[in-house]
N, C-alpha and C positions, 0 to 999 in steps of 0.2 A: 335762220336760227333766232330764239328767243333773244330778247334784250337783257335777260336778270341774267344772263351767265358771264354778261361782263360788267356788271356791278361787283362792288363790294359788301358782301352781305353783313358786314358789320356796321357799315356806316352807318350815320342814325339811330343806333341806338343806345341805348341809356345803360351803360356798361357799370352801373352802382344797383342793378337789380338783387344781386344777393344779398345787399346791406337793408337793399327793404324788404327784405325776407327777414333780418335775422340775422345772418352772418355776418362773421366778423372780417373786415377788410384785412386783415394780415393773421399770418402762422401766429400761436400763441405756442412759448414752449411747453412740451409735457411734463409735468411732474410726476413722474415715476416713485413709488412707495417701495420699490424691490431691493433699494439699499438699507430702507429705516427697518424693512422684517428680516433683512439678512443677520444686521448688527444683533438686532432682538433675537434672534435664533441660534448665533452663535454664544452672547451671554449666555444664556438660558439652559445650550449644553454645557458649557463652564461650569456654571453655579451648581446644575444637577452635577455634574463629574466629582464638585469640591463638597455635596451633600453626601454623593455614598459615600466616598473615602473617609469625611467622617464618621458615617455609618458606619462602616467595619469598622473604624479603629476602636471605635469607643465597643462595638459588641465583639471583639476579638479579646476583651478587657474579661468578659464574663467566663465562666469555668465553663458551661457548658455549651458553649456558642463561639464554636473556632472556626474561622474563615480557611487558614494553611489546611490544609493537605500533609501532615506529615505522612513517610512511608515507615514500617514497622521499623524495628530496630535492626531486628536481626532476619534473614531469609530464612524462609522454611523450606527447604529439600522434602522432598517424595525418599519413601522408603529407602532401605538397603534395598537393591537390586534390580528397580525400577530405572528403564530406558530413559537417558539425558536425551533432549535435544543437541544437535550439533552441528557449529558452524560450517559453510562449503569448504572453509580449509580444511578443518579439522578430521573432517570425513572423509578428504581427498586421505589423507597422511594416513588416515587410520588404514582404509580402503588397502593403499600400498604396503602399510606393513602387513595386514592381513594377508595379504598375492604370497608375499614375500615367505613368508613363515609356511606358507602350505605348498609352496613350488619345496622350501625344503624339505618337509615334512614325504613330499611324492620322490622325490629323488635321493633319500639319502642310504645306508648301506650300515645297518648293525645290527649286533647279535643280542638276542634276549632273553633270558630266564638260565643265563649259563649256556648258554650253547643249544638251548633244546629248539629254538627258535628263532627265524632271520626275520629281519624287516630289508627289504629287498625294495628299488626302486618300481614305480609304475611301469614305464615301459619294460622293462626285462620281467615283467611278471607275464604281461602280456604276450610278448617272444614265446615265455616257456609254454602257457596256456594254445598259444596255435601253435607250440610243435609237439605237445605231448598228447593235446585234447583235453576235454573236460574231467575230473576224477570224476572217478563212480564210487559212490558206498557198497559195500560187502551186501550180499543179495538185493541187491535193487532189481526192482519191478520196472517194466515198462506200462506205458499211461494203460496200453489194451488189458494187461494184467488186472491194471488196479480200474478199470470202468466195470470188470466182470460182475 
C-alpha cells in the first residue's frame, strides 16, 4: 500500500486560506428586516382601518350618502290569494288537518236538501255499487250503437 493513506491530510497546511480569500473567520449574526416590515404593515392596516371609519362617519353625515342598510318600514305581502311560503312545521300541521277533515268528509252519514238527498260514507257507496252494478240512464246506447 501507498504511504499517503496513512498520513494526515491536513497537516501542513495553512488552515487561514478563507481569510485570504475574503472570508470572515467567525459567524456574523443575521439581521433580519421581517420584524421592522411586519411592525410597518400592521400600522399601516391600523391607520387605513382608522381612515375609512372616518370616512363613513363624516359621509354617513351627507343626505344623500348612507352607509346603513335600512330595511323598509313596513313588509309588503303579495296579493289576496296568493300561495305563502311555509315552514316544515307548519305544512306538517297543515298537511294533518287537511288528512283529517277529508277522512271525515269520506266517512260521515247526513241528509241533504230535506231528505231529497243522502251523503253516504265511501266505503258503503262502493258495497252498494258492486252489489247493485253500474246505473244505466233511460235509453242508453251501447258503444256498437253509437260507432254506427
Amino acid at each position: 500500500m501507498s504511504d499517503h493513506h496513512d498520513e494526515n491530510p491536513m497537516e501542513g497546511r495553512d488552515l487561514d486560506v478563507l481569510q485570504e480569500l475574503g472570508y470572515e473567520p467567525t459567524d456574523q449574526t443575521a439581521e433580519s428586516p421581517v420584524g421592522k416590515f411586519t411592525l410597518w404593515f400592521f400600522g399601516f392596516v391600523f391607520v387605513m382601518a382608522g381612515l375609512a371609519f372616518l370616512f363613513q362617519t363624516a359621509v354617513d353625515r351627507v343626505p344623500g350618502l348612507k352607509f346603513n342598510q335600512e330595511r323598509p318600514v313596513r313588509r309588503v305581502l303579495p296579493p289576496e290569494g296568493t300561495p305563502l311560503l311555509q315552514s316544515n312545521a307548519t305544512a306538517q300541521k297543515d298537511m294533518i288537518n287537511l288528512k283529517k277533515e277529508n277522512w271525515e268528509k269520506m266517512h260521515k252519514t247526513e241528509l241533504q236538501r230535506g231528505g231529497a238527498s243522502a251523503v253516504i260514507p265511501v266505503d258503503k257507496a262502493l258495497e252498494i255499487v258492486a252489489q247493485r252494478g253500474l246505473p244505466t240512464a233511460a235509453n242508453a246506447k251501447s258503444m256498437e250503437e253509437l260507432s254506427k
